[in-house]
N, C-alpha and C positions, 0 to 999 in steps of 0.2 A: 376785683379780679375774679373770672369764672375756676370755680375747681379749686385745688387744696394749694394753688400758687407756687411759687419754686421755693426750689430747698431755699436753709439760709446760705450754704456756700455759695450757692449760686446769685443768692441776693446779694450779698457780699462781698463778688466779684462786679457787677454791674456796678451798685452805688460806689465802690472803691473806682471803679473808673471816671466815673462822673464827679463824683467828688472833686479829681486831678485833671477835670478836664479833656477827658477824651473817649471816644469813644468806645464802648467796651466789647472785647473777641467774640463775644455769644451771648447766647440771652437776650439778643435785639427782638425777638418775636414779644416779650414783652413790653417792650416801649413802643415800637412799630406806630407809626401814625402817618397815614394815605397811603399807607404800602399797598391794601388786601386787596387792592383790585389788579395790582399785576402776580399776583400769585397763583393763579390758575396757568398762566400761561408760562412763565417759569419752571412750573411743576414740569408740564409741557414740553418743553425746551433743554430742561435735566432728562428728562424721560429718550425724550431722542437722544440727548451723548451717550445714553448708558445703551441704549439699542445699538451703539456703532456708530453714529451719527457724530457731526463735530458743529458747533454753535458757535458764532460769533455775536457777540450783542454789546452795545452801548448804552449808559448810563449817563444821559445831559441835564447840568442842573446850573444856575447860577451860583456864587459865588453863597455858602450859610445853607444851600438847600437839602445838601444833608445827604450828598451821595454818595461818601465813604462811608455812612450810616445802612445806607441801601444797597450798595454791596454788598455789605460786611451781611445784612440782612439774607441775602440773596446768600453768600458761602455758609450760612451757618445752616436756611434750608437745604442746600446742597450736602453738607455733612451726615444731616439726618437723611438725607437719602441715599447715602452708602459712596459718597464721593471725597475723594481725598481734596482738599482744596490750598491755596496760595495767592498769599497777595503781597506786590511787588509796588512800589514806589518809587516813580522816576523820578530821576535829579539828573542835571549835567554832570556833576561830579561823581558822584557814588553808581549812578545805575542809568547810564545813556541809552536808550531806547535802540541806537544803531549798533551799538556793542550785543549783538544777542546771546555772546556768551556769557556776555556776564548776568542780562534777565535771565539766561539761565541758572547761571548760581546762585541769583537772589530766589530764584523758586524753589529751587531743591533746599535752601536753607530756612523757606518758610514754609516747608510743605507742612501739612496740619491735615489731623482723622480726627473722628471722634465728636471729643470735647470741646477741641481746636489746639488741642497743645502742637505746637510746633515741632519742628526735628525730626519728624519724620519718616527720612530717607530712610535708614540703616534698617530699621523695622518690616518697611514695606521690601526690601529685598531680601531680610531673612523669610518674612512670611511668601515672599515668590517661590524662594527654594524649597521650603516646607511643601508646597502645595507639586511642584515641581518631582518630588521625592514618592511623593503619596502617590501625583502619579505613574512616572516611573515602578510602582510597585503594585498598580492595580490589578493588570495581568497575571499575577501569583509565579511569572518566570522568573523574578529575580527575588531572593533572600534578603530580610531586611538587614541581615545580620551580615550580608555579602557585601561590606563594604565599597571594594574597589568596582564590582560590577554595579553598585548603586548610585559612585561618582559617575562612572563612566555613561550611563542608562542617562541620568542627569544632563550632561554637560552636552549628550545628544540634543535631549531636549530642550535645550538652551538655546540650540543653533538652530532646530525647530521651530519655538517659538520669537525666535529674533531673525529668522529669515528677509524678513522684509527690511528692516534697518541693516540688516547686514551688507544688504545689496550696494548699498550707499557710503556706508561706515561698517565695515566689522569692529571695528575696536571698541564697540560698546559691549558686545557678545564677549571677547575677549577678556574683558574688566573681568566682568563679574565671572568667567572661567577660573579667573587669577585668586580672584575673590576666596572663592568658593576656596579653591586649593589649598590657600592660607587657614583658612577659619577649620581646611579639616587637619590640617600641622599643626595648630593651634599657635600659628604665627600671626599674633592679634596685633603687634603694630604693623605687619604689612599687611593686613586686611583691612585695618580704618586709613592705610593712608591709600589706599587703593578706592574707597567711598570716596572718600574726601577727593581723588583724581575725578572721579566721576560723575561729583556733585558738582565741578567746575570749580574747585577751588584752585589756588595758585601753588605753587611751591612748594609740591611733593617729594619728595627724596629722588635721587636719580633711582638709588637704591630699588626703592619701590616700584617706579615706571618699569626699573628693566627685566622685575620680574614678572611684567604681565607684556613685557614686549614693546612697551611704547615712549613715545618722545614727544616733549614737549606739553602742553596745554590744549585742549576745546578751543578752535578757533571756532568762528562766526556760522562757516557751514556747517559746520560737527556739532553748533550746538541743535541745531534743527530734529537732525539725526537722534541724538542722546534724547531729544523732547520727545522725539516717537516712541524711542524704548523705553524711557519711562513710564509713557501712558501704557505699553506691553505687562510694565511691571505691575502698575497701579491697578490695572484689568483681570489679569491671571491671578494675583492673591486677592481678589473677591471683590476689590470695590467696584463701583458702581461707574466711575470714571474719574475725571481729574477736574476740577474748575480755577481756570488762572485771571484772578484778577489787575490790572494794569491799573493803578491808582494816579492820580494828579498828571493825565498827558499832557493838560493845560497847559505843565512849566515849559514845553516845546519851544511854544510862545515867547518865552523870555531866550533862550539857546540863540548861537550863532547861524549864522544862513544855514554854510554847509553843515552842521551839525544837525540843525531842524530837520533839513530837508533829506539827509539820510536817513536820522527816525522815523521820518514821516514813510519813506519808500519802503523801511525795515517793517512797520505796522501795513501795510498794505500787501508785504510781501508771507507776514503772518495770515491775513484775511484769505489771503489767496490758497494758502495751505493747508489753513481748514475747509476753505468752501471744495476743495478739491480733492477730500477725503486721505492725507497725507496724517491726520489725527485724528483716528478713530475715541470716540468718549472725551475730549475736551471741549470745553465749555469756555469760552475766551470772554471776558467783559473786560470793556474799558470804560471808563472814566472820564468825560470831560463838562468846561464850559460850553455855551452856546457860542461865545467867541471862537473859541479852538472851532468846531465846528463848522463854522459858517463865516469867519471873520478871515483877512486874505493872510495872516501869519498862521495860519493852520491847515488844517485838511484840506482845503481853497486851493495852499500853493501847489498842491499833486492833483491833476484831476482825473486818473483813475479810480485816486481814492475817494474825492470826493462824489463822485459817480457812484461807487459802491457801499458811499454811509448817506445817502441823498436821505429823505425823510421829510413830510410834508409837513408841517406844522401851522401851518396856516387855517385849518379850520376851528372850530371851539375846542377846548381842550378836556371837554366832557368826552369827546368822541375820538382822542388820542386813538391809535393802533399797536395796544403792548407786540403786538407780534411784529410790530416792525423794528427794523436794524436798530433803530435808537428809541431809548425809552424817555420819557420828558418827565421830569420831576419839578413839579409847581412850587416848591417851596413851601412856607413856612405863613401862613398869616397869625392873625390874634389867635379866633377858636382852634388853630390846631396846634400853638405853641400852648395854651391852656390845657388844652388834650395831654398834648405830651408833661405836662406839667404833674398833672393828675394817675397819669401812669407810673412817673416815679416815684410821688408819692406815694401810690398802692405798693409796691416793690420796696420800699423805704419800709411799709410797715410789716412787712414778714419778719416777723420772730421778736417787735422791738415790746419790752414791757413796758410802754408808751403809747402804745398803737392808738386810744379812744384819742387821750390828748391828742398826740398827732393830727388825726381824723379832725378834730374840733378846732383847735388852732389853725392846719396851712388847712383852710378847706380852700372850696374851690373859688372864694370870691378873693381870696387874697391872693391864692395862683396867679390870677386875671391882674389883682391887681401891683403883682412882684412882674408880669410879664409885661404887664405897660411900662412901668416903672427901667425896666435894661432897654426896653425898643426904645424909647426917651431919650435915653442915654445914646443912644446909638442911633441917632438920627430918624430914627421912624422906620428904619430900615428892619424889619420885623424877618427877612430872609437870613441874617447875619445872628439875629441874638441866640438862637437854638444854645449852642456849647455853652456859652457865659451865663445864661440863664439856669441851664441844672447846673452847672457850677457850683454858681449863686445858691439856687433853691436847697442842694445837698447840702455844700460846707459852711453855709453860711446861716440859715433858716431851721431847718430837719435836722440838723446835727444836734445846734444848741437848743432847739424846744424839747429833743431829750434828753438831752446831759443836765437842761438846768431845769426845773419845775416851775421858777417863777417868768422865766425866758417868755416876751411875748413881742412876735417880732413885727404887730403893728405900732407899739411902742419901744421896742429897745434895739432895732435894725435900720439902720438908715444906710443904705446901696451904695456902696462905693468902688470905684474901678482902681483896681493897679495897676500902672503905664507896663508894667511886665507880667501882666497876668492876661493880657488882651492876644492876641495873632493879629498881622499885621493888618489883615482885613476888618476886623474889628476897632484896631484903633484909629483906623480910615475912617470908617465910618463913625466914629466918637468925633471927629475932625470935622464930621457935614461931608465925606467925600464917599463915593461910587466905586465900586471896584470897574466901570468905565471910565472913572475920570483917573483914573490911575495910569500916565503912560506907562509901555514896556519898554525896555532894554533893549530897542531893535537894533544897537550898534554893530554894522554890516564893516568893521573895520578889519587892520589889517591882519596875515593869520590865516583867513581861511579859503579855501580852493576851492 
């Protein structure tokens, strides 16, 4: 690796991920493999939401090709450039795509600055007020020490800079009025339960509602709303803008008619919002298969939408168009699963007082030949082995050539899978089967309108 490498916490956090199989919140710029050619235009792309501008872009990959990897890649460049970012994971049960209030409270609950630590709503509206106060006091008309004229200069500015949601929804303006009020009474359980109204969570005190005036829950419209003032908030205390990523739309796919096809109107009705300047600095990716995509239980069954994620794909894929609505991710063959093999290797050996060993033992001819070795296993399907392979290479190889000294894992490792250590795509593919040959759950039964 170029330069002094990452800390070891940082290395720490990555191999602790991979270890457990999954993919880890930051640090992907060092494993990164076929990424760097869409990083200019990304850059690109961040550059305009922070000008004002709002993005929408898609992330297409087969099934192993590694696009919660390239996401995750994409919000963590987005951090480093002053963006607060979130990422959201549909399911029918948990987080239904036509419910938008509840994507909204999945966002507000994974909002993430920085490092990527999560939770951080409550922060980013103290640092608004902070920034709000200062200005309120730049003119030298009001006294810092003039409390009540400093609420009030404030809570001006509130309705100043929430002007435009207000139009629609004042009671986001309101919230954080109520907010405020509390935290200067030093009434701290009516002030988190007042976040917590705001974040879209459920079942806040009546108590608490009636002291900021309001009833009931964030329906569907008001989440919209609340997502504008948020990006208000996320803008004004400094960042750069907001990036919300939509993880696994593919499960659409499996959902009931009317359930899909409300999702599917609800992501279009999003598309529409940004291209129409209603979110200023958000940056919106979604996530999906080529099926979803292109196949008739998905973007297919809407054809507005389909209209506005159209995308050619048809010519060589050397000559892809990052700048177009959808990005194609080729997956995974031999030399770039050994690519990636060898990156966390290098990443494996920050700080280990093992490192030569290391380096001489998994070199690169045994990478190749641990990465043949899981594709085998997995039907040849070389798109699929990515996760089980660092798995493999971390807890199973890397771990014990430095815990044991005489550990040599062309003699004492022989690859074996656990029927519960595999996802379901994986152990399909241990089967000989396709993530096409897999039917869906199109049951159009009774239930739905």
């Amino acid at each position: 690796m170029s330069g002094a490498g990452p800390s070891k916490a940082r290395r720490d956090e990555v191999i602790g991920a991979l270890r457990r199989g999954t993919v880890p919140a930051r640090g992907l710029d060092l494993l990164a493999v076929g990424l760097d050619s869409f990083g200019p235009t990304i850059d690109e792309e961040l550059a305009r939401a922070a000008a004002g501008g709002g993005v929408f872009k898609c992330i297409r990959g087969e099934w192993g090709s590694g696009k919660t990897f390239a996401s995750r890649w994409i919000a963590d460049r987005a951090r480093r450039a002053g963006f607060v970012t979130s990422e959201i994971q549909i399911s029918d049960t948990e987080t239904p795509l036509h419910h938008l209030q509840t994507v909204y409270r999945r966002l507000v609950e994974r909002l993430a600055v920085g490092e990527g630590d999560t939770g951080a709503f409550r922060s980013l509206i103290d640092a608004w007020f902070f920034v709000l106060e200062e200005d309120a006091l730049a003119d030298g008309s009001i006294g810092e020490h003039d409390h009540d004229a400093l609420a009030a200069a404030t809570d001006r500015l509130v309705e100043t800079r929430l002007a435009e949601v207000s139009r629609t929804n004042p009671t986001f303006a309101a919230v954080l009025r109520a907010y405020r009020r509390a935290m200067l009474e030093s009434d701290l359980a009516t002030a988190e339960g007042l976040v917590a109204w705001l974040g879209g969570q459920p079942n806040v005190a009546a108590s608490v509602k009636r002291s900021a005036g309001i009833k009931g829950e964030i329906d569907h419209a008001g989440a919209l709303s609340f997502l504008q003032g948020l990006l208000t908030v996320v803008r004004d205390s400094g960042h750069s803008g907001l990036l919300v990523v939509i993880d696994e739309v593919e499960t659409l796919q499996r959902m009931r008619t009317d359930t899909r096809d409300k999702s599917l109107n609800a992501l279009r009705q999003l598309i529409d919002e940004v291209d129409g300047g209603r979110f200023p600095g958000l940056y919106l990716l979604i996530t999906g298969t080529p099926a979803f995509f292109d196949g008739p239980q998905g973007v297919q069954r809407l054809a507005p939408l389909a209209q506005r994620l159209a995308t050619d794909f048809s010519a060589d894929p050397r000559f892809d168009n990052p700048r177009a609505v959808q990005l194609r991710l080729m997956g995974f063959d031999r030399d770039r699963l050994v690519e990636l093999g060898g990156n966390v290797r290098n990443v494996f050996l920050v700080g280990s007082p093992q490192a030569d060993r290391l380096s001489a033992v998994v070199d690169d001819v045994y990478l190749a030949t641990l990465a043949d070795a899981v594709t085998g296993r997995l039907g040849g399907q070389t798109g699929v082995a990515p996760r089980i392979y660092l798995k493999k290479l971390v807890g199973d190889v890397l771990d014990r050539v430095e815990l044991y000294p005489d550990f040599d894992p062309r003699k004492d490792y022989q690859l074996t899978f656990g029927d519960g250590e595999l996802s379901e795509v994986e152990r399909n593919a241990e089967r000989g089967l396709s993530p096409d040959d897999i039917e869906l759950d199109l049951d159009e039964g009774s239930g739905e309108s």
